[in-house]
C-alpha positions as CSV (number, residue, x, y, z in Angstrom):
1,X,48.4,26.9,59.0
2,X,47.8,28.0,55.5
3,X,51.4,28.8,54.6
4,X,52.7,25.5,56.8
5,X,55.9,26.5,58.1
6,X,58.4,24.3,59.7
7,X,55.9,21.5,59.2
8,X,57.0,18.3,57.9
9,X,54.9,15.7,55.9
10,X,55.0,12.2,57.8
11,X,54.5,10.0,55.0
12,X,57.5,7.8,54.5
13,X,59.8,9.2,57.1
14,X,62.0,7.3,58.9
15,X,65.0,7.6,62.1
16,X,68.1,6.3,61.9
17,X,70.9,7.0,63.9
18,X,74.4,8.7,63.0
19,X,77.5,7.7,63.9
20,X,79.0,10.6,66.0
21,X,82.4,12.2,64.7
22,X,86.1,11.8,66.0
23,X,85.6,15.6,68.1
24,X,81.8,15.3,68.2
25,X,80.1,15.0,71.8
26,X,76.5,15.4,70.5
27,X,73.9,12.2,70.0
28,X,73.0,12.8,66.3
29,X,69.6,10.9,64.6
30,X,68.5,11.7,61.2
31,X,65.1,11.8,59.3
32,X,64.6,10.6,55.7
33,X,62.2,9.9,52.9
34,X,62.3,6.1,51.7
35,X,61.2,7.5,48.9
36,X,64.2,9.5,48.2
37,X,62.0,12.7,48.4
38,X,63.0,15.4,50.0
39,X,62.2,15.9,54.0
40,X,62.0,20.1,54.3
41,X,62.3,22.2,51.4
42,X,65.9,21.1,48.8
43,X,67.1,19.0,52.2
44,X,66.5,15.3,51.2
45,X,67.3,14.2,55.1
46,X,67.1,16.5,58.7
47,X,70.2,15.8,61.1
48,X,69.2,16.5,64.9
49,X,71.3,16.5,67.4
50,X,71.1,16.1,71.4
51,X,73.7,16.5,74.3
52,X,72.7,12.8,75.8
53,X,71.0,10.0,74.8
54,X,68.1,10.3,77.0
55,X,67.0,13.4,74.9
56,X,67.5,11.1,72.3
57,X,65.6,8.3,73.5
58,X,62.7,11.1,74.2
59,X,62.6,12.4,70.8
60,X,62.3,8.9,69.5
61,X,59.2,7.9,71.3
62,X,57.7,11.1,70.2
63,X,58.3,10.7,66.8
64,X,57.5,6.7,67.1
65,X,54.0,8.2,68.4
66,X,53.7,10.0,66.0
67,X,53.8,7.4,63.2
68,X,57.8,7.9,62.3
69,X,59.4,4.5,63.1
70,X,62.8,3.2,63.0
71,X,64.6,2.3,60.0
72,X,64.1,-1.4,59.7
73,X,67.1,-2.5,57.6
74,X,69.6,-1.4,60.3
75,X,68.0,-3.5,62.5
76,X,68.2,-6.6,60.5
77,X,71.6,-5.8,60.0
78,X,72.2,-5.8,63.6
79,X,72.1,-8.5,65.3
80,X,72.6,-7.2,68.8
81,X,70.0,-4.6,68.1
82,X,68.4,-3.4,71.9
83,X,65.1,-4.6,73.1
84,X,64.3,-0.5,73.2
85,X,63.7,-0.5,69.9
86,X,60.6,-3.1,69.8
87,X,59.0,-1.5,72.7
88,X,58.8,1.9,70.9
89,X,56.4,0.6,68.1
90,X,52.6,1.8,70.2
91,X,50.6,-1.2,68.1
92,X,53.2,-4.1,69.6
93,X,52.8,-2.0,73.1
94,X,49.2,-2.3,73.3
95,X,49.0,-5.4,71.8
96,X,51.2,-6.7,74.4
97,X,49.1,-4.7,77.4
98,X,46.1,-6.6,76.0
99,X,47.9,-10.3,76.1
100,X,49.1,-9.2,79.8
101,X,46.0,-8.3,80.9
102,X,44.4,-11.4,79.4
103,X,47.2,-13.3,81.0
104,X,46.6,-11.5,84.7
105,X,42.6,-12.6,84.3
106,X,43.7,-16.2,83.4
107,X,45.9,-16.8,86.5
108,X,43.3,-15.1,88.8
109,X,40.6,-17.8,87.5
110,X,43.1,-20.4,87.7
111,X,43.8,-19.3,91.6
112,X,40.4,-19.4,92.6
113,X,39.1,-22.6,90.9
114,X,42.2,-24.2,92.7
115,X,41.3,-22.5,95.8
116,X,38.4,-23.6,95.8
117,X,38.9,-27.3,94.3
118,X,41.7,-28.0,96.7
119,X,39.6,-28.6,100.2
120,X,37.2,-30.5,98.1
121,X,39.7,-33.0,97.0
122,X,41.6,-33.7,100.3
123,X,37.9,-34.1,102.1
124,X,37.2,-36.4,99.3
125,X,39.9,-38.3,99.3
126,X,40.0,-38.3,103.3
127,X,36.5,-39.7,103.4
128,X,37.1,-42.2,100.6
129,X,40.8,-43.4,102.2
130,X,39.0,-44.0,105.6
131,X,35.9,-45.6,104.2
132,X,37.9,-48.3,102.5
133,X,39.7,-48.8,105.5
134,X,37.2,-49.5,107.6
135,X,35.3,-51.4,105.4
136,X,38.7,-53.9,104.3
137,X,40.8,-54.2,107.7
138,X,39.0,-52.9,110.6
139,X,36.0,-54.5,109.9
140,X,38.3,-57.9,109.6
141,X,40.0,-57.3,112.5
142,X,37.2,-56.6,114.7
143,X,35.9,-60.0,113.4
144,X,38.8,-61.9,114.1
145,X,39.1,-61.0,117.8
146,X,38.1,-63.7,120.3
147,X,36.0,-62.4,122.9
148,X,33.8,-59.4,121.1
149,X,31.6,-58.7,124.5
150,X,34.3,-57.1,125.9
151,X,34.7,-54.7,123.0
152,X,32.0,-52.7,124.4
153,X,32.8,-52.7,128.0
154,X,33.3,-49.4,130.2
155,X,37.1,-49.2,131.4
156,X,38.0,-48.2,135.1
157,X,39.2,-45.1,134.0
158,X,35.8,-44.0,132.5
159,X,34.0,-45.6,135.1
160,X,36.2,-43.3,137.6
161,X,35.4,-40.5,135.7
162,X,31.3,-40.6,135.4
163,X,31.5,-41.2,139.3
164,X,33.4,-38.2,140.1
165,X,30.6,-36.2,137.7
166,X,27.8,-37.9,139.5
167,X,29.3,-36.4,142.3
168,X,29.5,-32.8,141.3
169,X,26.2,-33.3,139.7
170,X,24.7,-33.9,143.3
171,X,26.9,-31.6,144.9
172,X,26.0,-28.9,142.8
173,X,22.4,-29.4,143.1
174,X,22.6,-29.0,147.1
175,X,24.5,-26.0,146.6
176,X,21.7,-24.6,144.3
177,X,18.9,-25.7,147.1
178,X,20.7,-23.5,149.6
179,X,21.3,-20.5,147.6
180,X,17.6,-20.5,147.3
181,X,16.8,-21.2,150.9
182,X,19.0,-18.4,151.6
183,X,17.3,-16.0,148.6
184,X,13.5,-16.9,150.1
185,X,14.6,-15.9,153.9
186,X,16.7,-13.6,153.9
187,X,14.5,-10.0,154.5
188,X,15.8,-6.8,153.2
189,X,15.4,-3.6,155.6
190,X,15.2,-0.6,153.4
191,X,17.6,2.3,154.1
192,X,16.6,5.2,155.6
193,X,16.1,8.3,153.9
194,X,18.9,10.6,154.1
195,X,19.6,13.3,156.4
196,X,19.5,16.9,155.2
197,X,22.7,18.6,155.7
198,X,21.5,21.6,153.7
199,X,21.9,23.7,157.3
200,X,25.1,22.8,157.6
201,X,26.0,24.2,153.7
202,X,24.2,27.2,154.7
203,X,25.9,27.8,157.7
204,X,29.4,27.1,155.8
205,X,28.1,29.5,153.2
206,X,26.8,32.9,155.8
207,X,29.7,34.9,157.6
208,X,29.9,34.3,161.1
209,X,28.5,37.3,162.7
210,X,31.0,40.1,164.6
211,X,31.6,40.0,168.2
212,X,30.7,43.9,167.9
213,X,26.9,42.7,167.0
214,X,27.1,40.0,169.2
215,X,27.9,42.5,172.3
216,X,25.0,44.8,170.9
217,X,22.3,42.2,170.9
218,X,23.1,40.9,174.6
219,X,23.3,44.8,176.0
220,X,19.8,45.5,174.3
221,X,18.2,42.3,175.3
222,X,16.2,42.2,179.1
223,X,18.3,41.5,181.8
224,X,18.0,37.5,183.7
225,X,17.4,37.2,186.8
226,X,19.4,34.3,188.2
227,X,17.3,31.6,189.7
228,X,17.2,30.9,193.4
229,X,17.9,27.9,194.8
230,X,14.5,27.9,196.9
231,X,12.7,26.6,193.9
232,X,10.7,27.4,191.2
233,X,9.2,30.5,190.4
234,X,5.3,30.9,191.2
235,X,3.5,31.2,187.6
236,X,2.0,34.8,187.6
237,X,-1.8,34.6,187.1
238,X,-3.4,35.9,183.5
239,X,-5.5,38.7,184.0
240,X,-9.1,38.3,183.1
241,X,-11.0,40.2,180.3
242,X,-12.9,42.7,182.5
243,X,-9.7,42.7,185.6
244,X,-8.0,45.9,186.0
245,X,-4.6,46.9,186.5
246,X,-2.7,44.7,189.1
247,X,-2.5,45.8,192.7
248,X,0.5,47.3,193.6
249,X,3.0,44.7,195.3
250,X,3.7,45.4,199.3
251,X,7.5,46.8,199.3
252,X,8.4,46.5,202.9
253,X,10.1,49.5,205.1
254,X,13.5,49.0,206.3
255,X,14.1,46.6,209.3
256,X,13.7,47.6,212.7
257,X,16.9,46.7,214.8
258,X,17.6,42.9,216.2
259,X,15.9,43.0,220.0
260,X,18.2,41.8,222.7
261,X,17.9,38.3,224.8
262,X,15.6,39.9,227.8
263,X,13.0,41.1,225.7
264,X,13.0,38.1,223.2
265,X,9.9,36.7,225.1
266,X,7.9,39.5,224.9
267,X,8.5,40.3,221.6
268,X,8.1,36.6,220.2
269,X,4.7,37.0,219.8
270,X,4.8,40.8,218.3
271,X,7.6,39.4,215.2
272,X,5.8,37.0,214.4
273,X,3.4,39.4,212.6
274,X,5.5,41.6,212.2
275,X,7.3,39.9,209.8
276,X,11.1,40.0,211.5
277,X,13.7,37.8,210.8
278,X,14.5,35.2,213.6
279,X,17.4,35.3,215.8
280,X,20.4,34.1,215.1
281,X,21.2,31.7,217.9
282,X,24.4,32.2,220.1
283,X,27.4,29.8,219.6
284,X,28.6,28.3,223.0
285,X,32.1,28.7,223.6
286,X,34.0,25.3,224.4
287,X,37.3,24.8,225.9
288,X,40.0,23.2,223.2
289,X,41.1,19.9,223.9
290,X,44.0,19.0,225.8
291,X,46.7,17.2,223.6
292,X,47.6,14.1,225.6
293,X,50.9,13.9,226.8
């Protein structure tokens, strides 16, 4: 900074373009003193060059930010100068971004006063149009009718109409006194309570057992004896507190042989405590039928 190399001073440079050469493909500008002074060290102007005139355009706006600007006696010579060149100056750009903004806040005040001035004015003129008119022709032609009494009568339409809603009106309110004669006796039986079917998960749930078990638990279980068709069995008497053992039961001796028919007499009266069985009585034999010829 203290030797300031390839620094130029700004004051009272200027751009201007240079015409480009017969063999020349480059987009040449040049900077210049206007007060013939020179620009960097014994050069009294600085030619740069670019390959397109987009670099060109970009080196411009720098340099017009900068505080360079465009030499203004070509473009009065000029007459069909382009409108880049006045949008490059950054004063006439923010002096133009303040007049558009101030333009944008004008038109959105404008817009909402007539937003909000437009229904106003049609209700107004609405009410105003209908009040004249009522009070200037239908007001005269209502007065120049012949018979006004019948101005106000009900037509058959109407009177057609408020029947048939008399008529719902009274058929409704029967409808609504026997909803509520229904509501006041009609009884309500409560449910019952529900059945508990936990069993039945619990039996889903458990293993069914094994028929190997099964067989176990009948063999070690007492044997039943099957009932006989005499009857019930007698009930067999609880033993007291001071009873002994039970008596032995009387287990009868085998069975003397069946006595013939000649001494069935004599012995009637001896098996009768002796506890024989009866005899079996003697079938008769009977001659078959004859089969009729």
């Amino acid at each position: 900074e203290k030797e300031k190399k390839y620094m130029l001073p700004l004051d009272n440079l200027k751009v201007r373009d240079v015409e480009k050469s017969f063999m020349s493909s480059k987009h040449i500008f040049a900077l210049f003193n206007t007060e013939q002074r020179n620009v960097y060290k014994d050069y009294r102007f600085l030619e740069l060059a670019c390959d397109s005139q987009e670099d060109v355009d970009s080196w411009k706006a720098s340099l017009l930010r900068a505080g360079v600007y465009p030499d203004k006696s070509l473009t009065e010579n000029d007459e069909n100068g382009q409108a880049e060149n006045f949008s490059m100056d950054p004063q006439l750009e923010r002096q133009v971004e303040t007049i558009r903004n101030l333009v944008d806040s004008y038109m959105s005040i404008i817009n909402k006063c007539i937003r909000d001035l437009i229904p106003k004015t049609i209700m107004h003129l609405m009410i105003n149009n209908v009040k004249d008119f009522i009070n200037s022709e239908l007001l005269a032609q209502l007065y120049s009718s012949e018979d006004q009494n019948t101005l106000m009568e009900e037509s058959a339409e109407q009177a057609q109409r408020r029947d048939e809603m008399l008529r719902m009106y009274q058929a409704l309110k029967e409808a609504l006194v026997i909803i509520g004669d229904i509501n006041t006796a009609t009884t309500f039986t409560p449910a019952p309570p529900p059945v508990d079917d936990s069993w039945i998960q619990h039996s889903r749930r458990s293993p069914p057992p094994s028929p190997t078990t099964q067989r176990r638990l009948t063999l070690s279980g007492p044997l039943s004896r099957p009932a006989s068709g005499r009857g019930p069995a007698p009930a067999i008497p609880s033993p007291g507190p001071h009873s002994g053992a039970p008596p032995v039961p009387f287990r009868p001796g085998p069975l003397p042989p069946f006595p013939s028919s000649s001494s069935s007499s004599s012995s009637s009266s001896s098996s009768d405590w002796s506890g024989a069985p009866p005899q079996v009585p003697s079938r008769p034999t009977r001659a078959p039928p004859s089969v009729p010829r």
